[in-house]
PASEBA-1860 file (N, C-alpha, C; in nm, 3 decimals):
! residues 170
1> XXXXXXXX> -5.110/-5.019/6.546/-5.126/-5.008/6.690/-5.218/-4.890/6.721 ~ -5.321/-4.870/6.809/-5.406/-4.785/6.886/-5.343/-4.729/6.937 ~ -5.446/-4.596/6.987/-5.446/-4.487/7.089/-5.358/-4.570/7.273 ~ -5.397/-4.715/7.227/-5.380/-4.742/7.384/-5.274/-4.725/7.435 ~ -5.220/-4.754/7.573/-5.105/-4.753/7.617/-5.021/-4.908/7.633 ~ -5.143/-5.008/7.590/-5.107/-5.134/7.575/-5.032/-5.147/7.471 ~ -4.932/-5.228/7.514/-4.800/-5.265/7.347/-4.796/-5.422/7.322 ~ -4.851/-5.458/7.189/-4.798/-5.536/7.127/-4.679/-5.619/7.202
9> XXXXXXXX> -4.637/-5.747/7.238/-4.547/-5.807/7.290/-4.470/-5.836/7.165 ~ -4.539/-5.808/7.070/-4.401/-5.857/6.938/-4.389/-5.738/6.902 ~ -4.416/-5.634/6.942/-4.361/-5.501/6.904/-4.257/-5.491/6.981 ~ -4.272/-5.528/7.143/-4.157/-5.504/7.205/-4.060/-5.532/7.206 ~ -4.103/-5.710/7.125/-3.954/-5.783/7.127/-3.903/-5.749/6.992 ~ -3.976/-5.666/6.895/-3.895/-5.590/6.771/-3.835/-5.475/6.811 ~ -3.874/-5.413/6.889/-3.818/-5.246/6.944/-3.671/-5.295/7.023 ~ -3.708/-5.430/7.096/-3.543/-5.453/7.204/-3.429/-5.498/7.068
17> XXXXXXXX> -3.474/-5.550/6.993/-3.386/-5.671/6.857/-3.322/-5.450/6.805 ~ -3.421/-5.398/6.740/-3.374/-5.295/6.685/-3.272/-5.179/6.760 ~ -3.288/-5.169/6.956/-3.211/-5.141/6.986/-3.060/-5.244/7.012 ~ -3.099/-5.335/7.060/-2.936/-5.441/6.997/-2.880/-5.422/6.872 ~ -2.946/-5.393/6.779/-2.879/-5.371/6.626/-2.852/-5.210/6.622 ~ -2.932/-5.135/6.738/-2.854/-4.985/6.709/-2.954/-4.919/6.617 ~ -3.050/-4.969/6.513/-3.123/-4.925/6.484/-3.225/-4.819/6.564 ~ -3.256/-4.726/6.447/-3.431/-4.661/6.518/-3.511/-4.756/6.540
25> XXXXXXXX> -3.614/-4.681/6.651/-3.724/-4.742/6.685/-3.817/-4.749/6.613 ~ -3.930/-4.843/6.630/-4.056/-4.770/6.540/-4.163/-4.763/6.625 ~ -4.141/-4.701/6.759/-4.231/-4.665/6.867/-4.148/-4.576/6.919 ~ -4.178/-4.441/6.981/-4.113/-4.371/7.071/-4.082/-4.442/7.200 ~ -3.945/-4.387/7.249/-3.920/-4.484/7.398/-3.979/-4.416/7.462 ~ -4.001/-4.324/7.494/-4.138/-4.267/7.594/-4.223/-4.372/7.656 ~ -4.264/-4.409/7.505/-4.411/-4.457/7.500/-4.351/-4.627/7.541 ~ -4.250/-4.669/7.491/-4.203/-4.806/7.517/-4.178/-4.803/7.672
33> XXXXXXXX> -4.158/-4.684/7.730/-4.047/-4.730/7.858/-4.215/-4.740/7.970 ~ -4.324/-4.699/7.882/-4.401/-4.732/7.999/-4.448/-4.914/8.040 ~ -4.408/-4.965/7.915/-4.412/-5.091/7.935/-4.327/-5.182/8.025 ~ -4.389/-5.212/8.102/-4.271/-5.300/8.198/-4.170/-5.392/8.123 ~ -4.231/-5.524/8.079/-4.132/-5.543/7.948/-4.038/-5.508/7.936 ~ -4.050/-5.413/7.866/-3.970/-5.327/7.751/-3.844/-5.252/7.857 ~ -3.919/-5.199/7.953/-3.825/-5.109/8.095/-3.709/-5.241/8.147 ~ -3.748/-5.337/8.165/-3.685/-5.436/8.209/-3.588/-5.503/8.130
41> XXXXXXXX> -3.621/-5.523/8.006/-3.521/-5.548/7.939/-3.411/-5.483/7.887 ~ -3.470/-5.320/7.863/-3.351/-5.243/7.849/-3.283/-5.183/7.930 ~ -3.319/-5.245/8.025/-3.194/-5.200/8.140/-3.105/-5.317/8.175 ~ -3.154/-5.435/8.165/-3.087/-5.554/8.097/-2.951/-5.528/7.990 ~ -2.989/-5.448/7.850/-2.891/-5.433/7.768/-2.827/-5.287/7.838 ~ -2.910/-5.204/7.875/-2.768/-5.101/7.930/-2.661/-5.193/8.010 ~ -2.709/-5.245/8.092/-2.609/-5.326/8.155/-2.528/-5.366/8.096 ~ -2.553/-5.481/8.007/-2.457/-5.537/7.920/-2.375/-5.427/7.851
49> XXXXXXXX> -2.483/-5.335/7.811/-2.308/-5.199/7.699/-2.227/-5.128/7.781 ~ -2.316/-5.080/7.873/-2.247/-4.966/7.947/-2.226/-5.003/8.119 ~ -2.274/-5.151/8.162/-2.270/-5.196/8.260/-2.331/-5.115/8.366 ~ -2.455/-5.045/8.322/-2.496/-5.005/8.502/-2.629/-4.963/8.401 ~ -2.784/-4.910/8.511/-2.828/-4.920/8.453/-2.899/-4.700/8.515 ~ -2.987/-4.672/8.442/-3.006/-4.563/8.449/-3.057/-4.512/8.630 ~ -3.032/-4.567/8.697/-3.055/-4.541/8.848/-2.888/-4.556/8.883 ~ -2.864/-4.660/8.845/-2.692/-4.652/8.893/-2.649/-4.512/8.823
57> XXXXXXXX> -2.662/-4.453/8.739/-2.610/-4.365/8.674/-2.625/-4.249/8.784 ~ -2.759/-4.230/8.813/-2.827/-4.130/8.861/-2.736/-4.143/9.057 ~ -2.738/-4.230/9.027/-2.670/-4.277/9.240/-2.467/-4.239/9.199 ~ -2.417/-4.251/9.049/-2.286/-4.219/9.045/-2.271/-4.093/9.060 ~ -2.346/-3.984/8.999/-2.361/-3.849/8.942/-2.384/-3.753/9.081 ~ -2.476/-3.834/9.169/-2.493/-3.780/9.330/-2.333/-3.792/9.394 ~ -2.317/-3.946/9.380/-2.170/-3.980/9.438/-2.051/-3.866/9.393 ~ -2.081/-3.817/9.268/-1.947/-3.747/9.155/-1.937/-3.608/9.257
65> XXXXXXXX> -2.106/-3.528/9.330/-2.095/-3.427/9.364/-2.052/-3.379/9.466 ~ -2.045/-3.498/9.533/-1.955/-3.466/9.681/-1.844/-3.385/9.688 ~ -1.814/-3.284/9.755/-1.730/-3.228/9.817/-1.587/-3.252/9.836 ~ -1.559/-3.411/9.892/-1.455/-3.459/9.889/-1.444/-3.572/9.788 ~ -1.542/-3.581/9.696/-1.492/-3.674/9.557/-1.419/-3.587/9.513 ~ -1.524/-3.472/9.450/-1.429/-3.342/9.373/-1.316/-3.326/9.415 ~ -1.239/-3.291/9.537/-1.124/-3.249/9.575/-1.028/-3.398/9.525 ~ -1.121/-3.503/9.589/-1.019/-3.625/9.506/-0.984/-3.665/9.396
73> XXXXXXXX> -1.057/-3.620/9.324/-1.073/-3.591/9.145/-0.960/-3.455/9.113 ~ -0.980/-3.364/9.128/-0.916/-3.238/9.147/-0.732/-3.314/9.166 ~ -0.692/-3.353/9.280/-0.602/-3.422/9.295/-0.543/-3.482/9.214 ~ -0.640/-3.589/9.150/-0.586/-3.658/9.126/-0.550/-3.638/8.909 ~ -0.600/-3.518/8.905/-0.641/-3.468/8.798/-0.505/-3.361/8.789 ~ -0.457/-3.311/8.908/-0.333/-3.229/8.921/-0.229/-3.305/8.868 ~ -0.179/-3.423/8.962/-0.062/-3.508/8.952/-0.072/-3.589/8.805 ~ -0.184/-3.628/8.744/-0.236/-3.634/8.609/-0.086/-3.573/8.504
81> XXXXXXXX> -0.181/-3.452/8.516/-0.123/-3.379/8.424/-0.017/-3.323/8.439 ~ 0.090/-3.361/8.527/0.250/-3.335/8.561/0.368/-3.459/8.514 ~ 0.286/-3.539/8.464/0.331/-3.680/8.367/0.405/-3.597/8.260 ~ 0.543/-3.632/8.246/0.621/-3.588/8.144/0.531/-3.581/8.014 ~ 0.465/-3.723/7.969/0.401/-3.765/7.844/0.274/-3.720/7.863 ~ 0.219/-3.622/7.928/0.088/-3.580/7.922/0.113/-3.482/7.889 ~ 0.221/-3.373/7.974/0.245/-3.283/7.951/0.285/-3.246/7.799 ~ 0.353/-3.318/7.754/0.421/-3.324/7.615/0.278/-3.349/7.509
89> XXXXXXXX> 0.182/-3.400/7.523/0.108/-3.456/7.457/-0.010/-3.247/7.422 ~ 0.004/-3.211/7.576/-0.071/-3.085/7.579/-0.004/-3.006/7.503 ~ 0.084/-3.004/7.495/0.210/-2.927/7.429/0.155/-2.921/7.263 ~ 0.194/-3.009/7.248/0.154/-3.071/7.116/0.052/-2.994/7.067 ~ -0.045/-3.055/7.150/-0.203/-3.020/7.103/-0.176/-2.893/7.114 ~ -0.130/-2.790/7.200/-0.181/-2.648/7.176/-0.084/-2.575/7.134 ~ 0.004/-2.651/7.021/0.085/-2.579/6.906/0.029/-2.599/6.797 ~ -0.104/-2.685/6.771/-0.178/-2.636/6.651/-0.217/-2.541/6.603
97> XXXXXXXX> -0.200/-2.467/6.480/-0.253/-2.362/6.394/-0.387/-2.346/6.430 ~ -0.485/-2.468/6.416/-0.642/-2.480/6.453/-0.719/-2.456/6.610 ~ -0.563/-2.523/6.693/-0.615/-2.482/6.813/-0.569/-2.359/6.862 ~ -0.440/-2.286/6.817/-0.414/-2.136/6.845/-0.501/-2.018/6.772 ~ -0.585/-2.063/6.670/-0.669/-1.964/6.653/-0.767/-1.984/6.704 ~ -0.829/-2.118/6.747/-0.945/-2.113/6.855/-0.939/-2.083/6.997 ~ -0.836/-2.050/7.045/-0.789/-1.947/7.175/-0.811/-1.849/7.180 ~ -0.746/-1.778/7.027/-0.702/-1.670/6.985/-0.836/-1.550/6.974
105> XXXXXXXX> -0.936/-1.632/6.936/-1.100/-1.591/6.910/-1.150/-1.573/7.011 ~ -1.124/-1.682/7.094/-1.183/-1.664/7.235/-1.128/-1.553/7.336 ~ -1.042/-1.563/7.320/-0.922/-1.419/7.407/-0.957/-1.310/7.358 ~ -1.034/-1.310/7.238/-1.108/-1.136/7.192/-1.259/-1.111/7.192 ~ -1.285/-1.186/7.293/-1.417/-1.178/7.288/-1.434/-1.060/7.401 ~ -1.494/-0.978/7.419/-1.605/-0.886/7.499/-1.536/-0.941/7.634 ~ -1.640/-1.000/7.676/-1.668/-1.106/7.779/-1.520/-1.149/7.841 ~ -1.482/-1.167/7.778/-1.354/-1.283/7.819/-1.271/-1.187/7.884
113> XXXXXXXX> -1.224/-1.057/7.766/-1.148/-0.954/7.777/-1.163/-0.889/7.927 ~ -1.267/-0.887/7.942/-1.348/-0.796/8.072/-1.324/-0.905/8.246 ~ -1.351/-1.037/8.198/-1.314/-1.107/8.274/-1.125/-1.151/8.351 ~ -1.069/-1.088/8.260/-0.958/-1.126/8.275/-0.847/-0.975/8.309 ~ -0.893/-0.851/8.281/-0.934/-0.732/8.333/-0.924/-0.723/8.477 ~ -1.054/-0.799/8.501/-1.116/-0.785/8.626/-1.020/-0.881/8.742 ~ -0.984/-0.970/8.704/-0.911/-1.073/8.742/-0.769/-1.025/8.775 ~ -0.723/-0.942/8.655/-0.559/-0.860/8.700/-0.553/-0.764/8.740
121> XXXXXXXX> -0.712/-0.705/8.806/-0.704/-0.592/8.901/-0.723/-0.623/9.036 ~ -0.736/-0.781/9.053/-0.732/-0.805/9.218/-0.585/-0.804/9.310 ~ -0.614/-0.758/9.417/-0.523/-0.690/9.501/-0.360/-0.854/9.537 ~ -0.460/-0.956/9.558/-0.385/-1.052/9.542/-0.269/-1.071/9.423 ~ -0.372/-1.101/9.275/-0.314/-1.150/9.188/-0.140/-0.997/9.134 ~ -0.220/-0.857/9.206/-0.103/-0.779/9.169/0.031/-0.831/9.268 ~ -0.001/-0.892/9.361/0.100/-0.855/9.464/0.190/-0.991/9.410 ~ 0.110/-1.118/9.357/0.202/-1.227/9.325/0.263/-1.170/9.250
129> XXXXXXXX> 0.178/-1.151/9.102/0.258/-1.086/9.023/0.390/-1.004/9.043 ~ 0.375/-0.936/9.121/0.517/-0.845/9.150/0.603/-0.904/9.235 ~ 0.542/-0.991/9.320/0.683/-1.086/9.382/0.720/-1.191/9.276 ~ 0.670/-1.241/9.179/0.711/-1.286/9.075/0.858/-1.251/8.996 ~ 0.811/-1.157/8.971/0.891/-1.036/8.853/1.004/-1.038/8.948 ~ 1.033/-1.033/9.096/1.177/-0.949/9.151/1.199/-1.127/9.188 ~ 1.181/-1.221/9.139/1.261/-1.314/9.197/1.393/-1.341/9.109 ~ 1.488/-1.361/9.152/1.648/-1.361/9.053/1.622/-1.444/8.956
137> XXXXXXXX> 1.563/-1.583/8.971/1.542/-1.688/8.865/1.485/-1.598/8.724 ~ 1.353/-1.528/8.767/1.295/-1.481/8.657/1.337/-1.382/8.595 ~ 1.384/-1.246/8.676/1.484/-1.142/8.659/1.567/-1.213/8.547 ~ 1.664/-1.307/8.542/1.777/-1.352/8.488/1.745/-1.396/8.368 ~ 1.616/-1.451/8.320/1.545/-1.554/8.227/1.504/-1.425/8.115 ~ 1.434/-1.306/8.195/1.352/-1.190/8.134/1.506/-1.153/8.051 ~ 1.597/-1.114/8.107/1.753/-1.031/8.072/1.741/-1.134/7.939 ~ 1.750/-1.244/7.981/1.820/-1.347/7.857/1.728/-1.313/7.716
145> XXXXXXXX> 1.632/-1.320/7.777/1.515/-1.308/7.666/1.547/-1.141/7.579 ~ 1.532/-1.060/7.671/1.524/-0.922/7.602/1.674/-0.885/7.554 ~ 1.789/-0.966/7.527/1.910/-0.995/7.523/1.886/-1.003/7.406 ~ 1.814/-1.160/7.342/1.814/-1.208/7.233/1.700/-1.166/7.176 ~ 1.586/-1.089/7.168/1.507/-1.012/7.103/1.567/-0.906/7.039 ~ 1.641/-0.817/7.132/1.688/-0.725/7.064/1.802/-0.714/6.976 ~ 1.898/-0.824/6.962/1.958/-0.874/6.895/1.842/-0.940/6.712 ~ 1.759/-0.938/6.738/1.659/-0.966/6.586/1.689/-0.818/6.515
153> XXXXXXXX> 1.673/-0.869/6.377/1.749/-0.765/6.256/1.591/-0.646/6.234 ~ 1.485/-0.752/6.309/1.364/-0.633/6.297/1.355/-0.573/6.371 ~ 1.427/-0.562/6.523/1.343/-0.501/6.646/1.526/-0.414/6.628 ~ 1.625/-0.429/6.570/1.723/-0.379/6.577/1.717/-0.252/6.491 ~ 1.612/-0.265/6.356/1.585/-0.131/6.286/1.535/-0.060/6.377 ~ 1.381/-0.131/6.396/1.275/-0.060/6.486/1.336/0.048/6.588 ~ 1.466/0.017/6.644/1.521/0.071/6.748/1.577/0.211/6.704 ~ 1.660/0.139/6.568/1.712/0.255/6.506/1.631/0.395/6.495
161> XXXXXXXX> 1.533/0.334/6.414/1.437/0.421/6.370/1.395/0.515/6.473 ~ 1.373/0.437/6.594/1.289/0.510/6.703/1.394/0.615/6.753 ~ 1.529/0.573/6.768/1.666/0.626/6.796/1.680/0.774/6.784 ~ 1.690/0.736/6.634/1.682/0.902/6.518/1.643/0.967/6.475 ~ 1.464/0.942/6.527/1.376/1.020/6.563/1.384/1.132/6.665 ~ 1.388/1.038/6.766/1.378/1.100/6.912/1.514/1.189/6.929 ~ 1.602/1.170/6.819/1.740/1.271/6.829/1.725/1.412/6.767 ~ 1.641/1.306/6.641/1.638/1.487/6.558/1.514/1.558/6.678
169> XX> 1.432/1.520/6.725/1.331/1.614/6.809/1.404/1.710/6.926 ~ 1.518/1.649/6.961/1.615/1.715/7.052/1.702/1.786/7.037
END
């Protein structure tokens, strides 16, 4: 094939056969998509795989940015994930070894550290926070917890230790 921009009609109908089979091309689509042909038919097979064709894509992606899609997405993305079996499924997933150290990396980064810093020094997030902490539910939950921590045979030395220190200094 030449410099031209003219294509071979049995090139094209080898380039459409090789994208139906998933194969490489042996023309750049660049250079194919200037062919009408070629433009026409493969928007033909997008259709058929993916059912819409690269303008529908482009008119969904406008549609996706709306204001009140998002919030309807958002929504509907909330109540989603309050599904007993979703919830359980997240669970799952982020009691992996693989995925708690890929948190774990991320939570020590620079960046992250500084962001989250910055985030528990806003005037808001202190004030939930502390109406948090004095509500009885949580009060009662914290007791239970620091109940049965300190009851562990390690944090029960630790105590010791710290104990009979701080005695002999006195």
């Amino acid at each position: 094939m030449g410099e031209s921009d003219e294509l071979c009609e049995a090139e094209v109908r080898k380039n459409l056969i090789l994208v139906e089979l998933g194969k490489p091309l042996t023309i750049p689509l660049a250079k194919l998509n200037r062919n009408c042909n070629f433009k026409r038919e493969w928007d033909k097979i997008q259709r058929v795989w993916h059912g819409r064709t690269q303008e529908e894509i482009e008119k969904r992606k406008e549609y996706n940015q709306r204001r009140e899609v998002k919030e309807k997405q958002k929504e509907y993305h909330k109540e989603y994930n309050q599904r007993p079996e979703v919830k359980e499924r997240h669970k799952e997933y982020n009691q992996r070894p693989e995925v708690k150290e890929r948190h774990k990396e991320y939570n020590q980064r620079p960046e992250v550290k500084e962001r989250h810093k910055e985030y528990s020094q806003r005037p808001e997030v202190k004030e939930y926070n502390k109406e948090y902490s004095q509500r009885p539910d949580v009060k009662e939950k914290k007791k239970e917890y620091d109940q049965e921590y300190n009851q562990r045979p390690k944090v029960k030395e630790r105590n010791k230790k710290y104990y009979l220190a701080k005695k002999k200094k006195c």
